[in-house]
N, C-alpha and C positions, 0 to 999 in steps of 0.2 A: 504493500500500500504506500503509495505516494504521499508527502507532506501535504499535499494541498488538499486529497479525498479526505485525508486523517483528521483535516484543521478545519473542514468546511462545517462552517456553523449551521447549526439544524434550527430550524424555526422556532419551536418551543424554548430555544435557549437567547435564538433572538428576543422573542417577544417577554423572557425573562428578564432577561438583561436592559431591555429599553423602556419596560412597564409596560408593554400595550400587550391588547389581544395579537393572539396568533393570525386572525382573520388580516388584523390593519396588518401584518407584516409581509402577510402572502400577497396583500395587494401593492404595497411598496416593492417589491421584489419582481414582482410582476407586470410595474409601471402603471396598473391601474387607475384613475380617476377617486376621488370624495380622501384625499388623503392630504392634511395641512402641512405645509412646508416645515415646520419646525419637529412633525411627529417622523417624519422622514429625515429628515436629519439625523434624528436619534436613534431612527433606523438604524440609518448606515452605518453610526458611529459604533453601535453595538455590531454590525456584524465585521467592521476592521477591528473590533477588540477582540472579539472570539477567534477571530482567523490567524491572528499573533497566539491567543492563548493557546498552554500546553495540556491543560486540563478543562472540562467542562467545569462551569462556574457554579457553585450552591447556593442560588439566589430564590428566593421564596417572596416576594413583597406581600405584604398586606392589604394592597390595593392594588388597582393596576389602572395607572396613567391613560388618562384621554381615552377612553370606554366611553364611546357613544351608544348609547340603547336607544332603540326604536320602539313604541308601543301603539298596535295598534288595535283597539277597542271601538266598539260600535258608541256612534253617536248619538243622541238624544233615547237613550234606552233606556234611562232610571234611573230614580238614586244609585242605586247599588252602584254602578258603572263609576257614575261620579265618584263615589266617596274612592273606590279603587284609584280612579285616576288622581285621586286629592293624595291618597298612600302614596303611592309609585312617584309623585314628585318629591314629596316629603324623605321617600328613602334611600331615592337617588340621591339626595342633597348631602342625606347623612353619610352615605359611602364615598362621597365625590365622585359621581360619575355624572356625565351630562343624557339627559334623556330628551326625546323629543318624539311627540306625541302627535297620532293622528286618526280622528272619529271620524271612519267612512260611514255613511247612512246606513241603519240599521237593516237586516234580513237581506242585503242586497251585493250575494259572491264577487262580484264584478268589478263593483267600487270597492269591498276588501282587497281584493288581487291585484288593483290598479292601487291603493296605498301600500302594500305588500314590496309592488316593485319601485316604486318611487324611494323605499327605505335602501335595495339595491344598489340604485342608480346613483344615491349619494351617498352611499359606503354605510355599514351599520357595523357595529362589534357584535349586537347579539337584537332581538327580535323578542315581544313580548304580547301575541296574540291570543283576541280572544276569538277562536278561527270557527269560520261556519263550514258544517257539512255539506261541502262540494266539490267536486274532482277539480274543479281549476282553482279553488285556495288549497288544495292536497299537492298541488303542482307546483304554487309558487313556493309553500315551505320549501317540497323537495330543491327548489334551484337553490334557497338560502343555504342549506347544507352540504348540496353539491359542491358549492363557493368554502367549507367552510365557516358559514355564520352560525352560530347555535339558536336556537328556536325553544323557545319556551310557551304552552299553550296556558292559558289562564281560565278559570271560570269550568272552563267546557274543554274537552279533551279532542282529539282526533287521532285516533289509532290508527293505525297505518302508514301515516304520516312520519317520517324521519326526524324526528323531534326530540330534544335535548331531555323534554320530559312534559310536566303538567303539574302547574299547583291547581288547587281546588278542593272540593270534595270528594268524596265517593258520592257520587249522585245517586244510585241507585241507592246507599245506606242511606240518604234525605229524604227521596222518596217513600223510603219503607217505614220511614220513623214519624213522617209527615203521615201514611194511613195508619199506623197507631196510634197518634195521635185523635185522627177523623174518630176510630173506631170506638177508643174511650170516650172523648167527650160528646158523640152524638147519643141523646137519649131516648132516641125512637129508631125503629128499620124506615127505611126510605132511600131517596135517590140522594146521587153526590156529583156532582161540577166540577169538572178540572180545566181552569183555565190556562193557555200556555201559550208561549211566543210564535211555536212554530216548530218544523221537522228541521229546518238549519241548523237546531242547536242539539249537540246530539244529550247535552246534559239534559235538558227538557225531555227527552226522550226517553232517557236512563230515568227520571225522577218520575216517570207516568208508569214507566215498567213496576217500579220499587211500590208505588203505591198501590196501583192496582192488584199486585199480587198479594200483601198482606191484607187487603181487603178481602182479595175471593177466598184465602187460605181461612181466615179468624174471624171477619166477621161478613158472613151472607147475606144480612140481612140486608146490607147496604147496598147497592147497585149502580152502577158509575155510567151517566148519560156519555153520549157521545164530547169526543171533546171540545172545547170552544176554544177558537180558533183568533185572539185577538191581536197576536205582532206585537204584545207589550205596549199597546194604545186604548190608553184609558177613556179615549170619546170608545172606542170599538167595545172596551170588553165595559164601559155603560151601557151602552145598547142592547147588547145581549145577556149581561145583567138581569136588566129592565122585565125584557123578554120572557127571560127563565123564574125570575119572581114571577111572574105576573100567570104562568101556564103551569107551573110546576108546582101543586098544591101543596107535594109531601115529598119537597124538597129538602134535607135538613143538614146539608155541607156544601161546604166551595171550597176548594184546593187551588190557591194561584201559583202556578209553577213557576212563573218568569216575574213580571214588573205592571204595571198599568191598574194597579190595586187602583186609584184613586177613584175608577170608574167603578171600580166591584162598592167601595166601601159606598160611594154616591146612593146607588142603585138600591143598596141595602136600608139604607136609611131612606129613602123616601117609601121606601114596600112597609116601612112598621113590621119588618121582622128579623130585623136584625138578632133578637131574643132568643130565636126558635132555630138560629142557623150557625150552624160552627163552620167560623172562619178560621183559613191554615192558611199561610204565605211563606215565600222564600225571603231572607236576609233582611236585619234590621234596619232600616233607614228611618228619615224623621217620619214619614208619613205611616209606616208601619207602628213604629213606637206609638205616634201616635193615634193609628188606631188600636192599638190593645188598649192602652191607656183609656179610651171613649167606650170602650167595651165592644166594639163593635167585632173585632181579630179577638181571637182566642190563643193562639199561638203562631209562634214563626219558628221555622229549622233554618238556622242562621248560619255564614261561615263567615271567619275573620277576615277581613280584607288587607287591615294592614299586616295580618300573617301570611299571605297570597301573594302581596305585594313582595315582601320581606323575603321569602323562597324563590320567587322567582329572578331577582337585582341577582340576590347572592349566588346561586344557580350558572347565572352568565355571567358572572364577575369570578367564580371559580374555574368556572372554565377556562377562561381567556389566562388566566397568572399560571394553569396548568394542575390544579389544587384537585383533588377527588369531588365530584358533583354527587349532593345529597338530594334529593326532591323528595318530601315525604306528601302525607293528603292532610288537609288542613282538619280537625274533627267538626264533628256533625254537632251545632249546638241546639238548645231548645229555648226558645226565650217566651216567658209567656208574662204576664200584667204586672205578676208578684218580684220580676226580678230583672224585670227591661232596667234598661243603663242611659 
């Protein structure tokens, strides 16, 4: 072996040595585009120090230098979305990394994959989606990878997908915890409502599965209508609301899987039966709080966000310094009147 194969610096010792991700050093090496002149600098300098060196260097940083994260999360979806987006800035801040953020219109693959590649196009260290079920956002992950970039999915999973990993729940244990829930505290047999965003989200899916099955396993009596279909828009899931009060005499649950409560809880209070109907919702926001608080929600299966948030930074920020990646599931919580926060 020749001095030069012996001395040639390996990437991972690059991007040790200079503090950045492995990603930004394949693209300096490579002459790639979205790369700042002073981080390529540092590039280089690191890879004429290794190519002198006689030994690989035992460099571990604590951070890593100019880590750009990309997030992109649907827009105008809900609270919950917000307060995540309000974490992920707050804890990028605290790590030092620069993040930058972008709400393509909700339920809508297209304009995800077109904010997807725009994170590309101007170079990313790592990718922090919350990715819809469909072969052309299963495509763009795979190109981040391909490149390189690590991919972390948030919220909602996408198996299949070449993906660094997934914070969030077990959805399916939400779901299943959400019809124990229904099946305790409903006190008569009758029908039950599940409202939900939609089949884009495969968590909403997994959380229909988890419910209806402890329903038909424990308790029979209850029988689960077809599901309503509202995209997480609370004029939508009012209307149909409205509708289901008003037709459904021996109705005695609602299950909101995704977000647009505002419309459920409306609906329920102008029908005067709010009393007779056990409300269940996903994750604590102010509107949820405050309807447990009004009486109107009986409970919510909650997940932490800035625990989601906090898995995910760290996640692509171990990756990129070369550190072993942990991604564990966030736990399934229960939050009901007596102990909202």
């Amino acid at each position: 072996m020749d001095t030069q194969t012996k001395n040639k610096a390996r990437i991972i010792d690059i991007a040790l040595q200079a503090g950045v991700s492995t990603a930004t050093v394949d693209r300096v090496l490579n002459s790639r585009p979205g790369v700042r002149q002073k981080t390529v600098d540092r590039v280089m300098d690191a890879v004429r120090l290794l190519e002198k060196a006689l030994v690989r260097p035992a460099i571990i940083p604590s951070i890593a230098a100019d880590l750009v994260i990309d997030v992109v999360i649907a827009g105008s979806a809900g609270f919950a979305n917000e307060i995540l987006a309000k974490d992920l800035r707050r804890i990028a801040k605290q790590k030092g990394v620069e993040l930058r953020a972008t709400y393509p219109q909700r339920m809508k693959p297209l304009a995800q994959v077109d904010a997807l590649e725009s994170c590309l196009e101007f170079g990313s260290s790592g990718v922090i989606v919350q990715p819809l079920e469909h072969p052309a956002v299963r495509e763009a992950v795979a190109r981040f990878t391909g490149q390189g970039v690590p991919v972390v999915n948030v919220l909602t999973d996408l198996p299949g997908a070449d993906a660094l990993g997934y914070a969030g729940l077990d959805n399916r244990a939400a779901g299943r915890t959400a019809g124990l829930l229904m099946g305790r505290l409903c006190r008569k047999a009758g029908k039950i409502a599940v409202f939900w965003g939609g089949q884009l989200y495969r968590c909403h899916e997994e959380r229909e599965i988890g419910f209806r099955t402890i329903l038909r396993d424990e308790y029979p009596d209850l029988s689960v209508l077809e599901v309503f279909l509202g995209q997480d828009d609370p004029e939508k899931n009012y209307r149909m609301a409205k509708r289901l009060l008003t037709t459904h005499r021996d109705l005695c649950g609602i299950y909101s899987i995704g977000s647009g409560n505002r419309g459920i809880e409306k609906a329920m209070l102008e029908s005067g039966r709010k009393d007779e109907i056990t409300f269940v919702a996903q994750n604590l926001t102010p509107l949820t709080k405050q309807c447990l608080l009004s009486g109107v929600m009986d409970a919510v299966v909650h997940q932490d966000m800035a625990r989601v948030a906090d898995i995910a930074i760290s996640a692509i920020i171990d990756h990129s310094v070369g550190r072993p990646v942990s991604i564990e599931r966030v736990p399934v919580e229960i939050i009901m009147r007596e102990n909202v926060r």
